[in-house]
N, C-alpha and C positions, 0 to 999 in steps of 0.2 A: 778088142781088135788088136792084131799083130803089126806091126811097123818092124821094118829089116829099117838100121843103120846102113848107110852106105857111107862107110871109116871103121877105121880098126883103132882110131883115137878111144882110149878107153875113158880117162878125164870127158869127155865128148860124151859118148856115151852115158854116161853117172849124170852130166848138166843137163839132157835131153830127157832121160827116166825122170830126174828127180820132177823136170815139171809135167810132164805128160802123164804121169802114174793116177793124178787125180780124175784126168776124164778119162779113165780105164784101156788109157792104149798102155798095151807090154810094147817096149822095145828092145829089140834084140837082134847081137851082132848075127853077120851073115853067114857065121858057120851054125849056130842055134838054128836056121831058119834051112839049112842044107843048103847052103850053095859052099859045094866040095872043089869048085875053083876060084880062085884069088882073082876075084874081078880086079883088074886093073885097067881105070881109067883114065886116059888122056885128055890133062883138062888145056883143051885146047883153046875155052873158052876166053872173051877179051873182057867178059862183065861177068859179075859175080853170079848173077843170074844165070848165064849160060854153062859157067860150070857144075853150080848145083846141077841143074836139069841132066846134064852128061853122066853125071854120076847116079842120080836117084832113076834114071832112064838105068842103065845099065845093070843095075843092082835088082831092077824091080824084073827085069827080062831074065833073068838068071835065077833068081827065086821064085816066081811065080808070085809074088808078094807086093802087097805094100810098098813101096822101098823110100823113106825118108832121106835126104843130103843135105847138107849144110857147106857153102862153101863162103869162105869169112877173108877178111885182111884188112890192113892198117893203112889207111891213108893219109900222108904225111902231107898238108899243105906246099909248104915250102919246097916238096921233093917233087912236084906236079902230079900227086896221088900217090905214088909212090911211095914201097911197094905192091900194095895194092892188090892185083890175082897175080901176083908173084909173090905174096905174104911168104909163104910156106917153103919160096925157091931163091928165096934173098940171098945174092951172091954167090949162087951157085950150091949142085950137089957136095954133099960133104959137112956140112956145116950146120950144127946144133942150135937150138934156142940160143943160147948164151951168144954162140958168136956172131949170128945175126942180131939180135938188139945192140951189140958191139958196132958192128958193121953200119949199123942204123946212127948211131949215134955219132960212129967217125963219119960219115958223109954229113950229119947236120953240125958240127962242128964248127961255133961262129954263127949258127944263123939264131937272131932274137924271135922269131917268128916260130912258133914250137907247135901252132894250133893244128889238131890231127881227129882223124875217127876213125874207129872201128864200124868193119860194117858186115853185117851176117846177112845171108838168105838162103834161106829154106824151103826147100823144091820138094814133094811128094808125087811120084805116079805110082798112079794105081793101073792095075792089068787090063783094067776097060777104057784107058787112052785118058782119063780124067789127070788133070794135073794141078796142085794146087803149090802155089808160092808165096811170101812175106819176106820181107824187109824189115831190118831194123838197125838201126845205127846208135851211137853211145859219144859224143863228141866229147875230146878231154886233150891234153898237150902232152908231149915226150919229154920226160924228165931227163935235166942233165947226166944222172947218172941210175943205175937201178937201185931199186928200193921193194925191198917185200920177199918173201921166200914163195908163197902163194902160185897156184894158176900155170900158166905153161906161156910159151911163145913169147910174144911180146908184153906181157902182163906186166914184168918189173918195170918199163920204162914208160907205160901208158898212163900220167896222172888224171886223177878227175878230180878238178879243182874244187867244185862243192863238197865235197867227200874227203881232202886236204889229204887224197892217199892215191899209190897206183892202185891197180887192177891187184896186184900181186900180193899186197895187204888188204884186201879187201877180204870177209872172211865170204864161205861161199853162199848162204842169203844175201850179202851186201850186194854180190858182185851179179849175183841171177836178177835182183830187181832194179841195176842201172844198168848191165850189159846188153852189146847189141843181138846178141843170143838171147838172151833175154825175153826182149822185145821182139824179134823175129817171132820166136815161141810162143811168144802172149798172141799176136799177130796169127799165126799160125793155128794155135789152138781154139781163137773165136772162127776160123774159116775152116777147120775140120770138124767142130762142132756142129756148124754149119750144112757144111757137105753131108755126117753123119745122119742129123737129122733130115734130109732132104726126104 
């Protein structure tokens, strides 16, 4: 079975193959699958949930496919979830990994209270109006400063305390069986299995 990404995240990509490859779905970006325009979509959504759905809706209409999304971000207690489904829009167009977890860390600056989550969900429609979704979360705190070369986004400053490491030192088996990808995936993969066998 074929699965279209819907992201041009390639790291994204590699995390998604690596666990899906076992129950025999290929996945693959949305030019592999012929959608010859740049689906661009407006994640207008307020829950994580509704932005998957926007994206793996729009990707699966445009390829005639499968279309898998994943829409993820960091919620920082202390910041009232924040940023949250603005993970990716932290502070504005312009602005890199590096200067967002910057950015992150100058607004918690001073605050003792550090406890935060990652949180993925993973939205599939299929052409016949089927839609399946999961949840997964990874709870761990923002480290004072970054740590790790590892991972992308906010990985350097996400620690997980059991693990006495962030995200970004975590190698990538570590980081696939405590992340909230992870888990979304694991989540995911028993309910396509599922759906599969039906």
């Amino acid at each position: 079975m074929k699965l279209v990404l819907a992201s041009k995240n390639a790291k994204k990509m590699v995390e998604m193959s690596d666990i899906l490859s076992h129950l025999g779905v290929e996945v693959c970006g949305q030019a592999e699958a012929g959608v010859d325009v740049d689906v661009e979509v407006e994640e207008t959504g307020t829950t994580f949930e509704e932005n998957s759905l926007l994206k793996a809706k729009a990707v699966m209409e445009a390829s005639g496919l499968p279309a898998v999304a994943d829409d993820s971000g960091l919620c920082v207690d202390c910041l009232n979830g924040a940023p949250g489904v603005y993970s990716a829009r932290y502070g504005g167009e312009g602005l890199d990994d590096a200067a967002r977890y910057r950015l992150l860390l100058e607004n918690m600056r001073g605050q003792m209270t550090r406890a935060a989550k990652f949180v993925s969900v993973i939205t599939c429609c299929f052409p016949n109006g089927d839609v399946l979704t999961a949840r997964g979360e990874c709870p761990g705190t923002i480290a004072y400063a970054p740590m790790g070369e590892g991972g992308f986004g906010y990985d350097p400053v996400f620690f997980v305390p059991e693990l006495k490491k962030t995200f970004a030192q975590l190698t990538a088996e570590e980081k696939n069986a405590v992340s909230h990808r992870g888990k979304a995936l694991e989540a995911f993969q028993v309910k396509l299995e599922e759906y599969l066998n039906k």
